[in-house]
C-alpha positions in Angstrom: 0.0 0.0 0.0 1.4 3.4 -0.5 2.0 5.4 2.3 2.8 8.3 0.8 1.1 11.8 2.4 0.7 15.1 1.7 2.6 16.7 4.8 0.0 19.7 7.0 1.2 21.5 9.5 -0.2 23.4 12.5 -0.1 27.5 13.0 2.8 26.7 14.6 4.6 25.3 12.1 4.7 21.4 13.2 4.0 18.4 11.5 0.3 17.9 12.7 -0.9 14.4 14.0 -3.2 12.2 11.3 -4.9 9.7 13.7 -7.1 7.5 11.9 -10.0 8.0 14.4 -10.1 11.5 13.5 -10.2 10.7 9.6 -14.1 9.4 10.2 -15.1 12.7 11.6 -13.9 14.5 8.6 -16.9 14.2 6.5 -18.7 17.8 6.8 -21.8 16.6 6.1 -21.8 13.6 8.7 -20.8 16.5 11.0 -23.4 18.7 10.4 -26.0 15.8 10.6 -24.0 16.0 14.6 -24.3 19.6 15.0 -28.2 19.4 14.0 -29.3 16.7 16.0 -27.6 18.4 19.5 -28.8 22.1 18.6 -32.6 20.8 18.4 -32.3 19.2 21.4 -30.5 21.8 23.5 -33.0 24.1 22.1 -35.6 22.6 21.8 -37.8 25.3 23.2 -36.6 27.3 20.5 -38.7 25.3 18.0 -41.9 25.1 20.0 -44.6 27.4 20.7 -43.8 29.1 17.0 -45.9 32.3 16.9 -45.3 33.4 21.0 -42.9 35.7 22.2 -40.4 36.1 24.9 -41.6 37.5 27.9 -38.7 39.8 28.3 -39.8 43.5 26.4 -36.5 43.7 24.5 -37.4 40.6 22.8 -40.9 42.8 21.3 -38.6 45.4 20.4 -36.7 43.4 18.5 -39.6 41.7 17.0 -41.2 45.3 15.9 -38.0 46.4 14.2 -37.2 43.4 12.1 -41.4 43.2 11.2 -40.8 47.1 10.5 -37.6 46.1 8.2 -39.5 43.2 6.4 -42.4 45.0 5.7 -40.9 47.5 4.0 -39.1 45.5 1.9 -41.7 43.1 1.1 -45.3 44.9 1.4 -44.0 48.4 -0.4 -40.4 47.2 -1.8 -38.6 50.0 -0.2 -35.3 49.7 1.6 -36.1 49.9 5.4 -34.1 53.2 5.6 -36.6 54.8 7.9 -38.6 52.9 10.3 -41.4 54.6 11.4 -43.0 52.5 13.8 -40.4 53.3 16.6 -40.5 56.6 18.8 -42.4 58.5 16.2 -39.5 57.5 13.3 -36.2 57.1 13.7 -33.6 55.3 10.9 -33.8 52.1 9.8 -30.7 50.4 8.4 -28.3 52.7 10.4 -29.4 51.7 13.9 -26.7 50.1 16.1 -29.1 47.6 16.6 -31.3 46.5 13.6 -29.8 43.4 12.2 -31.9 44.0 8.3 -28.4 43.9 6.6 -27.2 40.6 8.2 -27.1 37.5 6.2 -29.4 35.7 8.7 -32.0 38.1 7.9 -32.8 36.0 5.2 -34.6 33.5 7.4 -36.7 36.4 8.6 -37.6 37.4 5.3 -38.4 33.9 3.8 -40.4 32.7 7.0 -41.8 35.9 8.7 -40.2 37.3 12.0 -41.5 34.9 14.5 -40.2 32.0 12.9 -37.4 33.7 10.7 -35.2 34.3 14.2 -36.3 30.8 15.6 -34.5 29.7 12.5 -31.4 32.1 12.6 -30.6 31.2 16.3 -30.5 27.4 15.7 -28.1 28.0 12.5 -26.0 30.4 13.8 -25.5 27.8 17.2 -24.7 25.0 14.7 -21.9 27.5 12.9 -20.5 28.1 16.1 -20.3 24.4 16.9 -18.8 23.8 13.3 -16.3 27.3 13.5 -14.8 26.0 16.5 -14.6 22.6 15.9 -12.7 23.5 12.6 -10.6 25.8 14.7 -9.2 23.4 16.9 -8.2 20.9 14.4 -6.3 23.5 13.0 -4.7 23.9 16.2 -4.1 19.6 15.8 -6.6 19.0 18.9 -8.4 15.6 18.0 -11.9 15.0 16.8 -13.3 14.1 19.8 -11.5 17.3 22.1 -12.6 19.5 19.3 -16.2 18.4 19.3 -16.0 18.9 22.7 -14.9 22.4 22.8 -17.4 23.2 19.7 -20.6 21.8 22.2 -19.1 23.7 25.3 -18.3 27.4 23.2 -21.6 26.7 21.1 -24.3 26.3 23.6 -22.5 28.5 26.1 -24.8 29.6 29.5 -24.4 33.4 28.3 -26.4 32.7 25.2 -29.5 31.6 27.0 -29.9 34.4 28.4 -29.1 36.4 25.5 -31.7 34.0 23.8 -34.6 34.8 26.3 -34.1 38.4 26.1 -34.4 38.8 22.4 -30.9 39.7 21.5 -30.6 37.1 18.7 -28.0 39.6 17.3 -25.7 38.7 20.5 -25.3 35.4 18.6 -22.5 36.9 16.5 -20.1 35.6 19.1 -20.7 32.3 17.8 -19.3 33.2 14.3 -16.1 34.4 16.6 -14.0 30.8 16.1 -14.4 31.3 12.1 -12.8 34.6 12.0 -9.8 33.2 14.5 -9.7 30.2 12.0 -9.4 32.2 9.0 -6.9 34.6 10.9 -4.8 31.6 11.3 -5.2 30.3 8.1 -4.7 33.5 6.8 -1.1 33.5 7.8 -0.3 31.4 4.7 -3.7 31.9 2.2 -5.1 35.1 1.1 -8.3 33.5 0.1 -8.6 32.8 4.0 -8.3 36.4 4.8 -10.9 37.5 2.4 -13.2 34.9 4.5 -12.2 36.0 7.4 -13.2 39.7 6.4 -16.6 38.6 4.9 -17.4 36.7 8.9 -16.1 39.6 10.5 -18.6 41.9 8.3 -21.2 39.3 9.1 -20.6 40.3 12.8 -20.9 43.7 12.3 -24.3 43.7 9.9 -25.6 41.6 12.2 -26.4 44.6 14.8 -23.6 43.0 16.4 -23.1 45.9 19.3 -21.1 43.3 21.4 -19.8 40.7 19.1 -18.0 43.3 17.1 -15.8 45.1 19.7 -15.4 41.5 21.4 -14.1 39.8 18.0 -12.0 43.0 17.8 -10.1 42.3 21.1 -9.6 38.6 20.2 -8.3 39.2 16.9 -5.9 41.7 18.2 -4.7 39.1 21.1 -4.3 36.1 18.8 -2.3 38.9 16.4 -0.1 39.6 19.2 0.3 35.8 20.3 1.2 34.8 17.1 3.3 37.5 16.2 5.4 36.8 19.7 5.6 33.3 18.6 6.9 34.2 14.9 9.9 36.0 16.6 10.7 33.5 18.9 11.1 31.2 15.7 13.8 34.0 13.9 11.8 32.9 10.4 12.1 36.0 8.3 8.6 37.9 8.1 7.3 35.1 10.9 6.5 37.8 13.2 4.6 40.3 10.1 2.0 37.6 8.9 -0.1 37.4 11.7 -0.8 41.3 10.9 -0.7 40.9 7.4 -3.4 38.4 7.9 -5.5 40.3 10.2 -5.1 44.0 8.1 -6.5 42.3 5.0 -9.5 41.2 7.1 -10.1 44.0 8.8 -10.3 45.9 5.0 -12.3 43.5 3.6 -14.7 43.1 6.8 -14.5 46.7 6.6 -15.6 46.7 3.1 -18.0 44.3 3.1 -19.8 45.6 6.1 -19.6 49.4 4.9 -23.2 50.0 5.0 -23.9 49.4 8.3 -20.5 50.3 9.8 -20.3 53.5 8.5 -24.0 54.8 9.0 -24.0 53.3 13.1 -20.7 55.5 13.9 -22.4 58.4 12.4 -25.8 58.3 14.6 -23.7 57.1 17.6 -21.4 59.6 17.3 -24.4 62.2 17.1 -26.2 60.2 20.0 -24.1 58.7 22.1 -25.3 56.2 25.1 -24.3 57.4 28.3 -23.7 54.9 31.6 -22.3 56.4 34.0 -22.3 53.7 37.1 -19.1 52.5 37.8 -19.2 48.2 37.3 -17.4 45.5 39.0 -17.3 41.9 39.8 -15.3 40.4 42.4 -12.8 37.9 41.3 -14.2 35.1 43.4 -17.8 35.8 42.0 -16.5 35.6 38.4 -14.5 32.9 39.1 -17.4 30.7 41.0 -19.9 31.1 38.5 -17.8 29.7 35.9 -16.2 27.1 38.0 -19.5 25.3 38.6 -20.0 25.1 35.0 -17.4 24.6 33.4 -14.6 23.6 36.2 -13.6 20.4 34.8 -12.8 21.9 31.6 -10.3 24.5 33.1 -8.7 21.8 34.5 -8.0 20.0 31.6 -7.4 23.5 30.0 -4.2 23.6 32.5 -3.2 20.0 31.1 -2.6 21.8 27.8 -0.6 24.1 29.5 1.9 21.9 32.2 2.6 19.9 28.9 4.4 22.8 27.2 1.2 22.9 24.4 2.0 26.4 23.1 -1.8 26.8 21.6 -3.0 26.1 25.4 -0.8 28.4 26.7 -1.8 31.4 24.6 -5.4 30.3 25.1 -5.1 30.3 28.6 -3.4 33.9 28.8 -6.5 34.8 27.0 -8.9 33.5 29.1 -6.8 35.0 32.2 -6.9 38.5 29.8 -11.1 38.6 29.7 -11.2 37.1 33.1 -9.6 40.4 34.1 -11.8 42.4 32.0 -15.2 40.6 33.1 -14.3 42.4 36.6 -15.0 45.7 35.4 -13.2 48.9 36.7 -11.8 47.3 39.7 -9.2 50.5 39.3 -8.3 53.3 36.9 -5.5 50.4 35.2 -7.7 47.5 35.1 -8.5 46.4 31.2 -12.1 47.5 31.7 -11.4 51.0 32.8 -8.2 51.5 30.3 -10.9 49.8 27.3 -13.7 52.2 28.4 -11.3 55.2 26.9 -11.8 54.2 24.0 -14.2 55.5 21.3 -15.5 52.3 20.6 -15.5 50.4 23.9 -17.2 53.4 26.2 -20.0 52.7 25.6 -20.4 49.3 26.7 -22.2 47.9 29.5 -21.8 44.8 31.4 -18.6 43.5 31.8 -19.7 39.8 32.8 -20.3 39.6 29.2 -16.3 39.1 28.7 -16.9 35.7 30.6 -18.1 34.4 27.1 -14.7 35.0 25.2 -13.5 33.4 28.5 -15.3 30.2 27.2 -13.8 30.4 24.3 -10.6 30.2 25.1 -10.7 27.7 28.0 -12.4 25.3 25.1 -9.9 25.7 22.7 -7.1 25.4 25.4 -9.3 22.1 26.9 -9.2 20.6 23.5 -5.7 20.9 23.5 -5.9 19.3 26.9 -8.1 16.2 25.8 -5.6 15.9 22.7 -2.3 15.4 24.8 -4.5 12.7 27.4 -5.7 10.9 24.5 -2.1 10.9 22.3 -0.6 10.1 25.7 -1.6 6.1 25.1 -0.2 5.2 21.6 3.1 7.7 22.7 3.5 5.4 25.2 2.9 2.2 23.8 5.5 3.2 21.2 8.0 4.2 23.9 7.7 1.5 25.1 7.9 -0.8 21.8 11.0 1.7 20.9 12.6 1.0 24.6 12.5 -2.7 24.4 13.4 -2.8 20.7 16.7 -0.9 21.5 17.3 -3.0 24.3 17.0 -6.5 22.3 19.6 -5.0 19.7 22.0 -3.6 22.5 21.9 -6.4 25.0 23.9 -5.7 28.2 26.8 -7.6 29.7 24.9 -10.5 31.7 22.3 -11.1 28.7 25.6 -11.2 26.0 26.8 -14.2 28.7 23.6 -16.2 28.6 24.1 -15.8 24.9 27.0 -17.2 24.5 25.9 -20.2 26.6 23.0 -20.7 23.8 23.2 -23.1 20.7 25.0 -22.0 17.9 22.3 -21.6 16.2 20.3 -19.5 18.2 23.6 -17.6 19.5 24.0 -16.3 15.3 20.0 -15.1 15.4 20.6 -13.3 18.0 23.5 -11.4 16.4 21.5 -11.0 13.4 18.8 -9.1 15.7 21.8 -6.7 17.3 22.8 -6.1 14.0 19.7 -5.1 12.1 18.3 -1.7 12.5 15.0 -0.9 14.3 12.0 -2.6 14.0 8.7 -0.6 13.5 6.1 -0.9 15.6 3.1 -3.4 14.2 0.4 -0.8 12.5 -2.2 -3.1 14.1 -1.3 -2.4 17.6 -1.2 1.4 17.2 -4.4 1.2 15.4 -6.0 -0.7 19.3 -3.8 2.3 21.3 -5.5 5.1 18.9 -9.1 3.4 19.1 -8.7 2.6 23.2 -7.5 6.2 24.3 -10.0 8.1 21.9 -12.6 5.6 23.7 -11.4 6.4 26.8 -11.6 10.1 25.9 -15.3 9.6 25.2 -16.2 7.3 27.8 -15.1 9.8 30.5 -15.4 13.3 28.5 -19.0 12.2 27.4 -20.8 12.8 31.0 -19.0 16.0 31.3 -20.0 17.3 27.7 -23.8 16.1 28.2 -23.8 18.0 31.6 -22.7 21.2 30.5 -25.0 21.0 27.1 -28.3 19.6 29.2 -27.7 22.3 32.4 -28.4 25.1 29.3 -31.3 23.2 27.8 -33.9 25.1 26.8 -37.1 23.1 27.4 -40.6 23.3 25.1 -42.8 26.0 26.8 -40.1 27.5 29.1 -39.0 30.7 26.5 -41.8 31.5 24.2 -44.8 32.4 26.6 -46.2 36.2 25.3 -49.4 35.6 22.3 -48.4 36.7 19.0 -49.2 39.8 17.8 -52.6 40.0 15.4 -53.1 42.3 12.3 -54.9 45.2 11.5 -54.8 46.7 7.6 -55.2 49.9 8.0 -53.7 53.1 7.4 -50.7 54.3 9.5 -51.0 56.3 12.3 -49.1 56.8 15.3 -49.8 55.2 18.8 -49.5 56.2 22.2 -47.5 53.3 22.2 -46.3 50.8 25.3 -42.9 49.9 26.0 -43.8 46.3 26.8 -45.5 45.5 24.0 -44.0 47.4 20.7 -44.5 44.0 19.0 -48.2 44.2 18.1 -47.9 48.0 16.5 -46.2 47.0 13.3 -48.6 43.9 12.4 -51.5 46.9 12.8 -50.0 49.7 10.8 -49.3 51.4 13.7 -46.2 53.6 15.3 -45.4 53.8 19.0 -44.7 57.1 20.6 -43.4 55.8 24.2 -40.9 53.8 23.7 -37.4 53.4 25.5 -34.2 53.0 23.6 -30.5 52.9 24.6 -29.2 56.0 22.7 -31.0 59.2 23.5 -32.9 59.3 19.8 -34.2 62.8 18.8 -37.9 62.6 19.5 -40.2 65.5 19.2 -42.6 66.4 22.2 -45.0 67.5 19.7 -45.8 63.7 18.5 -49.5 63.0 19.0 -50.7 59.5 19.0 -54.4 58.7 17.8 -55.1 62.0 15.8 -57.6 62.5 13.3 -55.0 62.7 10.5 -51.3 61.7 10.4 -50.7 65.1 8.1 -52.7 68.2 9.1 -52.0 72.3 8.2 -50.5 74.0 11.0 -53.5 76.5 10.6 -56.4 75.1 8.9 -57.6 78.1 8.0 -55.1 78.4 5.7 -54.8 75.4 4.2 -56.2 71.8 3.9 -53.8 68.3 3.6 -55.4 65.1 2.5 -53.3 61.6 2.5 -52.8 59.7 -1.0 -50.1 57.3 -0.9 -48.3 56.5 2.6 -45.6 54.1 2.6 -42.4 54.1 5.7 -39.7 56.1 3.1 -42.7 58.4 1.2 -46.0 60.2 1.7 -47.9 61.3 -1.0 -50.2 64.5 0.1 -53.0 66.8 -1.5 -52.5 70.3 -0.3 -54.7 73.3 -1.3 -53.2 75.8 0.1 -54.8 79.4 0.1 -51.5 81.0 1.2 -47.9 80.0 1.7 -48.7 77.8 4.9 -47.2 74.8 7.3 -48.1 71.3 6.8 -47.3 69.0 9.8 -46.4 65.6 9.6 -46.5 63.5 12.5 -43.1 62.1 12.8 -39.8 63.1 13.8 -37.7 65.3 11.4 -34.4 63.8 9.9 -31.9 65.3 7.3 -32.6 62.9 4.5 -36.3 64.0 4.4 -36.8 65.9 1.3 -40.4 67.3 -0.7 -40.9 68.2 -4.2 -42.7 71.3 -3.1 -41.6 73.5 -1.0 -39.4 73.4 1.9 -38.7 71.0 4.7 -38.6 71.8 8.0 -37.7 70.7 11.9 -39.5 72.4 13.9 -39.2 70.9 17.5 -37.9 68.0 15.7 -41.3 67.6 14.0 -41.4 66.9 10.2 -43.2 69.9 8.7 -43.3 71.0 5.3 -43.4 75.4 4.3 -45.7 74.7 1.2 -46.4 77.9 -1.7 -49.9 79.1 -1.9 -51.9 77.2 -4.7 -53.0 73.4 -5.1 -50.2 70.8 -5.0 -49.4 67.6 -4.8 -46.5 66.9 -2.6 -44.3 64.2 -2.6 -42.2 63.7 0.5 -39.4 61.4 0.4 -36.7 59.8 2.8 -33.6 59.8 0.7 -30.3 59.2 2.4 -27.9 59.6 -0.5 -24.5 58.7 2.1 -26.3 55.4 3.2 -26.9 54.3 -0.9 -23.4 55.6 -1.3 -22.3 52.5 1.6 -24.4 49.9 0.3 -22.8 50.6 -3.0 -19.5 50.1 -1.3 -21.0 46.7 0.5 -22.3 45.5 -2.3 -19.9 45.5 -4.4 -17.1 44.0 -1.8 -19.6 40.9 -1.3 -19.9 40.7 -5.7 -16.2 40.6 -5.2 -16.2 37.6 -2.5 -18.7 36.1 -4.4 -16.7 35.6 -7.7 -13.6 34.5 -5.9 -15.5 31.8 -3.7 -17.9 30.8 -6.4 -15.2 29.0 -8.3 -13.6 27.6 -4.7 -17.5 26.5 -3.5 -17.6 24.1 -6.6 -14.1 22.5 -5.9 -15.4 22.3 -1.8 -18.2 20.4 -3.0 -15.9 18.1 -5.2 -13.5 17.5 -2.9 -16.3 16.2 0.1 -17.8 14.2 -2.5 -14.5 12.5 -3.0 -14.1 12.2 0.5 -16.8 9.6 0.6 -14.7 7.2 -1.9 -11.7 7.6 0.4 -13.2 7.4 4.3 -11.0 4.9 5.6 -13.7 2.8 7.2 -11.2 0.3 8.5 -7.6 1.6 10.0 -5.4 -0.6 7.6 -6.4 2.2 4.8 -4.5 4.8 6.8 -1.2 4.8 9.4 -1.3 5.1 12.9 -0.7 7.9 15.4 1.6 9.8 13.8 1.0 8.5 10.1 2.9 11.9 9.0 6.9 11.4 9.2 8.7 14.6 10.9 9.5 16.7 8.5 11.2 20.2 8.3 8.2 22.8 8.5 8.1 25.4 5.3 9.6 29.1 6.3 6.9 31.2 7.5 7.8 33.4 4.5 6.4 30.9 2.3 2.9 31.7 0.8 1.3 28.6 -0.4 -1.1 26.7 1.8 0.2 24.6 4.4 -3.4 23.2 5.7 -2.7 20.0 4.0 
């Protein structure tokens, strides 16, 4: 048989491990068929109960913005650039938090809101289990450690509670392992780097408030690590590709997510969130709320690290990094302080929320763990084959004397045996010391996996208890409004005026709710104002005017509000429109020409990913269909622990792919 390999190495540069048990888990699709079957049942109250709501009231405002967005796309085929169903109109696209321009909007707009972000939570968990499973057998962990850490990361305890109160948005951080992985990748493919830009964008688009400056600190720590590590090697450029890698996907994120980038720093800059109180955890409280969970796993985390396992050490500093910053501002040079002095970290709230990333790491750095425990068996066993080997071919001084008292014949076997060079190892028996310690890995690592995932269960009836909202189709007009329940105004037509929002938006005190007429003359002696056309970006209106006068519209004023006929106006922040005297009909208009200008941008980044990853999506598909003909279904088709020979890794200067 020919044993001939192609030769993959790790970030580090290493010859990586080809176990045979790890071959069968390389099928994608039998993977997925994994990640499927655990999501559904660990949230299984997802998928239940499909037209109720969360109780929680951020979970309805979500709900109202994303019906708002989908609506207006679908019922009047506008872009959602104004949404005026929340706090008497305020933007659409641009809002730190409407998701409309992530890619798991689509589920929203194929199956309707209530079941469109049932949909988009379950696949964005089963990315997250697939991102960091690939990421840690990039870093050479084994299947089973890596499915391991992709079920702890992926149904982390955070993202229940994230879940329950309607910040489906928050579930960018599972798309965190896949920029790591393409940041690591990156360091020797540019087509990696390009992926890794179009994830990170996905992040931001996403109305990822949190996930974005979180994947931002990661990305900048695993830079660091890894460009620390390429100067400890002395490679020429070692050091330089880890930036390299994560420049061109901070461009191309940057690119890609342009549209929603761009217009959020714009409104937050103009209305920032203020929080003043000063937030901190104690260490011990940090540390006992994730020691009960996840305990076992630290330990085996610190495993990776007393065997000298460089990925586990750098994860670990990272997890001891965000464990510093989940403590808040313990004092002015704690992280949490220092990061709150920057523009784009002052504004955030809640510093227990660093506790995720602190999964994230002690899962990689676990997996790493797992992997040494479960190579430790066929290392051994081949020691020990080595030891006794060497010691037949060198015998020592009393066993060369009970030689030379054998038969002649035996005596001249026995030289040929010290004479011949070492003898391998029979495949068969590292095949039983691979298959025996990655049993052993999931006979005790199974109970601590299925504890973690069922203590975050979400159970049918438990999430989803509030009634759906009903419709009403009738003509818009603005509502009172109640903060609790801003889910059932969009389904009528209808705008809330109380409402309660993070940033201090610019809302008019003269909004009315339940008037006679949305549009009305600021004096009607002067002038009368029917309604012809209403749609969220444009209102059509029939003014006979019998003088220059003031036409009010009952919605808040913004820049990009512009009429045919006459003049537009703020006045208190109300939309109002200085019409000549005579009989017009007046079209107003929301046109942002700067938010067109960054879709253009967006757009035309993600026609760029497409072209270069159409051609590479048709190869992907080839190669896993080949991967069926070659899944070594019994060990003899591949070679044992370490089936790769050592070889001299490539310079870290070299470009082409080293994945193997």
């Amino acid at each position: 048989m020919n044993r001939a390999k192609r030769i993959a190495y790790d970030v580090f540069g290493r010859a990586m491990t080809m176990r045979w048990t790890d071959r069968l888990a390389a099928l994608t699709l039998a993977r997925f068929v994994l990640w499927i079957t655990i999501a559904v049942f660990s949230h299984e109250g997802i998928l239940t109960d499909p037209w109720k709501l969360a109780d929680w009231m951020d979970d309805h405002q979500f709900y109202a913005w994303e019906e708002s967005d989908r609506m207006t796309l679908l019922r009047w085929h506008q872009l959602p650039a104004w949404n005026p169903y929340w706090c008497g109109g305020t933007i659409g696209i641009g809002a730190p938090e409407d998701p409309f321009l992530g890619p798991d909007f689509l589920f929203r707009l194929i199956f309707g809101v209530a079941h469109g972000r049932r949909f988009a939570i379950v696949f964005l968990v089963i990315m997250g289990f697939e991102g960091t499973y690939r990421l840690c057998r990039r870093l050479d962990s084994t299947a089973l450690a890596s499915v391991a850490a992709a079920l702890l990361y992926g149904t982390c305890d955070k993202f229940v509670s994230f879940i329950h109160d309607g910040w489906v948005n928050f579930l960018g951080f599972e798309l965190i392992p896949w920029v790591v992985l393409c940041l690591v990748n990156g360091l020797s493919s540019w087509r990696w780097r390009l992926l890794g830009g179009f994830f990170f964008g996905w992040i931001v688009m996403s109305a990822g408030t949190y996930p974005t400056p979180f994947t931002l600190l990661v990305v900048g720590y695993f830079t660091v690590a890894l460009s620390i590590r390429g100067l400890l090697t002395r490679e020429p450029r070692a050091w330089l590709l880890p930036w390299l890698s994560a420049a061109t996907i901070g461009l191309v994120a940057l690119g890609v997510c342009f549209a929603k980038l761009v217009p959020t720093l714009s409104f937050l800059s103009q209305f920032p969130r203020v929080f003043t109180p000063v937030e901190t955890h104690a260490a011990t409280e940090i540390f006992t709320g994730f020691w009960v969970r996840y305990g076992a796993f630290a330990v085996l985390a610190l495993v990776g690290v007393v065997t000298a396992d460089v990925a586990a050490g750098i994860c670990v500093g990272g997890a001891m990094l965000f464990f510093a910053l989940a403590m808040g501002d313990f004092g002015e040079l704690s992280p949490f302080h220092l990061l709150k002095s920057l523009p784009l970290f002052k504004q955030l709230r809640f510093p227990d929320r660093y506790t995720v990333i602190v999964l994230f790491f002690t899962s990689i750095a676990a997996a790493r763990g797992i992997s040494r425990l479960e190579d430790a068996l066929p290392s051994m066993l081949r020691a020990t084959w080595d030891t006794l080997d060497a010691a037949l071919r060198s015998p020592g001084r009393v066993l060369r004397w009970l030689i030379r008292k054998l038969p002649k014949r035996l005596q001249r076997e026995e030289a040929e045996i010290a004479k011949r060079g070492p003898l391998p190892m029979p495949e068969e028996i590292g095949w039983l010391a691979i298959g025996l310690a990655a049993w052993l890995a999931y006979d005790r690592g199974r109970p601590l996996v299925e504890e973690v995932v069922t203590g975050v269960r979400i159970r049918p009836g438990t999430m989803y208890v509030q009634e759906a909202p009903r419709r009403y189709d009738g003509e818009f007009k603005q509502h009172r409004g109640n903060r609790r329940d801003a889910h059932v105004f969009p389904p009528m037509n209808m705008g809330t005026i109380y409402c309660v929002a993070g940033n201090p938006l610019p809302e008019s005190p003269r909004l009315r709710g339940d008037l006679a007429a949305e549009e009305y003359p600021e004096d009607p002696a002067k002038a009368t104002v029917k309604r012809l056309a209403w749609s969220p970006n444009a209102i059509d209106l029939e003014v006979d005017a019998k003088e220059p006068a003031r036409i009010f519209v009952n919605q808040n004023w913004a820049p990009a509000w512009r009429s045919d006929v006459g003049q537009v106006k703020s006045v208190d922040k109300l939309l109002a429109v200085d019409v000549p005297a005579g009989k017009h009909t007046v079209h107003l208009a929301y046109s942002d020409r700067f938010l067109f200008f960054c879709l253009f941008v967006s757009a035309a980044s993600l026609l760029g990913l497409a072209y270069v990853f159409g051609r590479d999506g048709v190869r992907w598909v080839r190669a896993e269909a080949t991967a069926w003909t070659t899944m070594p279904w019994w060990p003899d088709q591949v070679d044992g622990a370490d089936a790769i020979p050592p070889a001299e890794p490539p310079s870290a200067a070299d470009e082409p792919d080293r994945q193997g």
